[in-house]
C-alpha positions as CSV (number, residue, x, y, z in Angstrom):
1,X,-25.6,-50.3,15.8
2,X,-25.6,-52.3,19.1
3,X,-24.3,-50.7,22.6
4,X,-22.0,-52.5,24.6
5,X,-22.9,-53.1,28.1
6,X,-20.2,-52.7,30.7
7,X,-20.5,-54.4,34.1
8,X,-20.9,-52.0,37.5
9,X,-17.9,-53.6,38.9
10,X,-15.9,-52.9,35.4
11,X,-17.1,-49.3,35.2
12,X,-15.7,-49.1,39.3
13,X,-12.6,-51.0,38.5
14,X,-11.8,-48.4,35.5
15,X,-12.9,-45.2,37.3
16,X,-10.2,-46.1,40.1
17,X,-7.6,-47.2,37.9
18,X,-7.6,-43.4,36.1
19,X,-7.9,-41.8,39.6
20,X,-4.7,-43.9,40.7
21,X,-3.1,-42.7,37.5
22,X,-4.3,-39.0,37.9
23,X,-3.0,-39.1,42.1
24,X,0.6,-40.3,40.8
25,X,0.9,-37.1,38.7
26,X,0.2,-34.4,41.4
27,X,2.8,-35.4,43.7
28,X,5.7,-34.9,42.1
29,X,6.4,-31.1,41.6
30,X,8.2,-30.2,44.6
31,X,11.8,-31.7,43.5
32,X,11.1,-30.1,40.1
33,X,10.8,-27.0,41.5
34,X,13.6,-26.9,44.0
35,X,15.7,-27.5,41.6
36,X,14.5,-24.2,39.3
37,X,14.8,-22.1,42.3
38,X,18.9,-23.5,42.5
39,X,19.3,-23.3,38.4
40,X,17.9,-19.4,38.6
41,X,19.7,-18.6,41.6
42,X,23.5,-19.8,39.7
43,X,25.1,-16.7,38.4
44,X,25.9,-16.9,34.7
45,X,28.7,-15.9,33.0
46,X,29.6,-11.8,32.8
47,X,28.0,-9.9,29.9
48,X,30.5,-7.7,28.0
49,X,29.9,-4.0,27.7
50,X,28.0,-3.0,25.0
51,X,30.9,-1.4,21.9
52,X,31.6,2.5,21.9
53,X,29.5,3.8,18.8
54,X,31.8,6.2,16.8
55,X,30.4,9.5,15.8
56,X,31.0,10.8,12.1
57,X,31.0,14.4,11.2
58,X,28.9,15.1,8.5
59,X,29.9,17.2,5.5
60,X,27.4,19.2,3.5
61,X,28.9,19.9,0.0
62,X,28.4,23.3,-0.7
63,X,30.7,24.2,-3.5
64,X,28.3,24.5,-6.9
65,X,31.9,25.0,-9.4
66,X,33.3,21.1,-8.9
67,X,31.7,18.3,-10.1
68,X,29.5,16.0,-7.6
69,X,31.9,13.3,-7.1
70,X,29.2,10.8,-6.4
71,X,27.1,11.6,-9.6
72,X,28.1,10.9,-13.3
73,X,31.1,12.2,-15.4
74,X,31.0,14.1,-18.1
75,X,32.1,11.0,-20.0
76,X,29.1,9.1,-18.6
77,X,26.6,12.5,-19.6
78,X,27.8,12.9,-23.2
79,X,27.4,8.9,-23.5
80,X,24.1,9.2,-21.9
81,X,23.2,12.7,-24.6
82,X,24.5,10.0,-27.1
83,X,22.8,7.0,-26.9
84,X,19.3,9.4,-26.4
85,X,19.9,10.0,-30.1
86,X,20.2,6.2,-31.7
87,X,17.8,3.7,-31.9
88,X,14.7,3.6,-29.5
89,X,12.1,0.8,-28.6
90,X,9.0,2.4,-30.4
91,X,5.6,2.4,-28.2
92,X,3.7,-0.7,-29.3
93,X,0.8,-2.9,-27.6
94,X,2.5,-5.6,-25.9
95,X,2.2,-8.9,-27.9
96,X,2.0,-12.6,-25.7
97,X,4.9,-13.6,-27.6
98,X,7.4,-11.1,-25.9
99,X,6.7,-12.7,-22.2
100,X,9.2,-15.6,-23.6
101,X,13.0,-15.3,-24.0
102,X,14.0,-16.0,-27.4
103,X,15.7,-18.9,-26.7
104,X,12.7,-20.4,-25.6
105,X,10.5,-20.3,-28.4
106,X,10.7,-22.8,-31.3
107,X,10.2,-22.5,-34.8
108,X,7.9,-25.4,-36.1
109,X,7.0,-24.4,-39.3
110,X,5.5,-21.7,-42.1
111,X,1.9,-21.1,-43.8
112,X,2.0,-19.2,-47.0
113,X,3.9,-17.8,-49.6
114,X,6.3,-15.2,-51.1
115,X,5.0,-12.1,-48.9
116,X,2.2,-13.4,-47.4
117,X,4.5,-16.2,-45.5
118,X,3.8,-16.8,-41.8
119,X,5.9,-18.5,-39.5
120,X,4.1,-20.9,-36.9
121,X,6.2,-20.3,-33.4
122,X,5.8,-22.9,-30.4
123,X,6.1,-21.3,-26.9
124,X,6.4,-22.5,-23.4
125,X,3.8,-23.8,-22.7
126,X,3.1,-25.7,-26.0
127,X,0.9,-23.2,-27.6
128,X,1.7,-22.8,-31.1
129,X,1.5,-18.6,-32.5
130,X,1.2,-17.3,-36.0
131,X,3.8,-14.5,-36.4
132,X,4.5,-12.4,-39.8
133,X,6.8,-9.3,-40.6
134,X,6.8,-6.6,-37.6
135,X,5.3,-8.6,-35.4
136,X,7.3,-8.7,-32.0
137,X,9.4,-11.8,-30.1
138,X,11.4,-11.8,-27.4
139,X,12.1,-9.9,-23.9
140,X,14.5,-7.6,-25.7
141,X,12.0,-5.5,-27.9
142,X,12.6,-8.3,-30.9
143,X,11.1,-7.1,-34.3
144,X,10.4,-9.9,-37.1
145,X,11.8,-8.3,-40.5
146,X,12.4,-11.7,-42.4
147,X,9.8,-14.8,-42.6
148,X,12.1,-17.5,-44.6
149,X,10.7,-21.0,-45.1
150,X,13.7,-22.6,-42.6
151,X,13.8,-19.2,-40.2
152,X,12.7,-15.8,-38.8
153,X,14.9,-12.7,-38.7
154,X,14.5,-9.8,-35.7
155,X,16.1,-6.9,-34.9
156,X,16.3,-6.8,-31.0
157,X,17.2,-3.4,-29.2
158,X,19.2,-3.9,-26.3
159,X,20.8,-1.6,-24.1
160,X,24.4,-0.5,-24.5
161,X,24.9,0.3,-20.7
162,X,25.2,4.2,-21.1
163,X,21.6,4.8,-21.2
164,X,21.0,3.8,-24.5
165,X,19.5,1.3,-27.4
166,X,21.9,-0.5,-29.9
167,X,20.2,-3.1,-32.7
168,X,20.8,-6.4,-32.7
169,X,20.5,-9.1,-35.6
170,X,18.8,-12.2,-34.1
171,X,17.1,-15.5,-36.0
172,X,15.1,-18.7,-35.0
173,X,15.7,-21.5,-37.2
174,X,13.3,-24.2,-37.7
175,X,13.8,-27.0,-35.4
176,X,14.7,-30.8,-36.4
177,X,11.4,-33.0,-37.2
């Protein structure tokens, strides 16, 4: 790479140019700063008090013969009693196929027959599973009882809103070609 030579006279000419440009700067801060001193010095508009903060009394409830009225019924407990007794999701291993809603998965096809059938389910993400009888589906505790050639029955346990399970009859069909 070659260096450029620059003339004295061009390196003097430039120095004083930037100096000139650097002298115009420094004089001009005394107006500026006049008028900050006159903008600080304005009064602004009145602040309003700050609001009254009401005080509460507090009320500890001591009597142990009524029912809390902030806590559940009796109608709510015996519901709650209730739906401890019917169906419950068992304790299983977690299976990649129940990170999906059922919705989203797809039925593509079957391997097998008679009780040896397999369904092939697509996810997501394109990956396609083999599932057979009890294996598990779904976000809602979804249990494969059937394997059919053109679908796949589960039983999904959802809650009933009282604290319990109830059983629900789900299916995924197989999809158009």
């Amino acid at each position: 790479m070659r260096s450029v030579h620059i003339p004295k006279l061009a390196r003097l000419f430039m120095l004083g140019a930037t100096l000139a440009l650097l002298a115009g700067c420094t004089g001009g801060m005394s107006d500026l700063q006049e008028w900050v001193a006159q903008e600080k010095a304005k009064k602004g508009p009145p602040v309003p008090p700050l609001p009254v903060l009401k005080t509460f009394e507090t009320f500890v409830y001591q009597d142990q013969d009524k029912r809390d009225p902030f806590g559940p019924s009796l109608e709510e407990q015996r519901e709650a009693q209730a739906g401890a007794n019917g169906p419950m999701p068992d304790k299983h291993p977690r299976e990649q196929l129940e990170n999906y809603p059922l919705d989203s998965l797809k039925m593509v096809g079957t391997i097998g027959t008679g009780a040896n059938m397999e369904g092939l389910i697509k996810d997501p993400d394109g990956v396609i599973h083999r599932v057979h009888i009890n294996n598990y589906m779904g976000q809602n505790n979804g249990k494969i009882s059937a394997v059919a050639e053109d679908h796949i029955d589960l039983v999904e346990l959802i809650p009933n809103g009282s604290g319990g399970w109830m059983k629900r009859q789900a299916s995924i069909a197989l999809g158009e070609k």
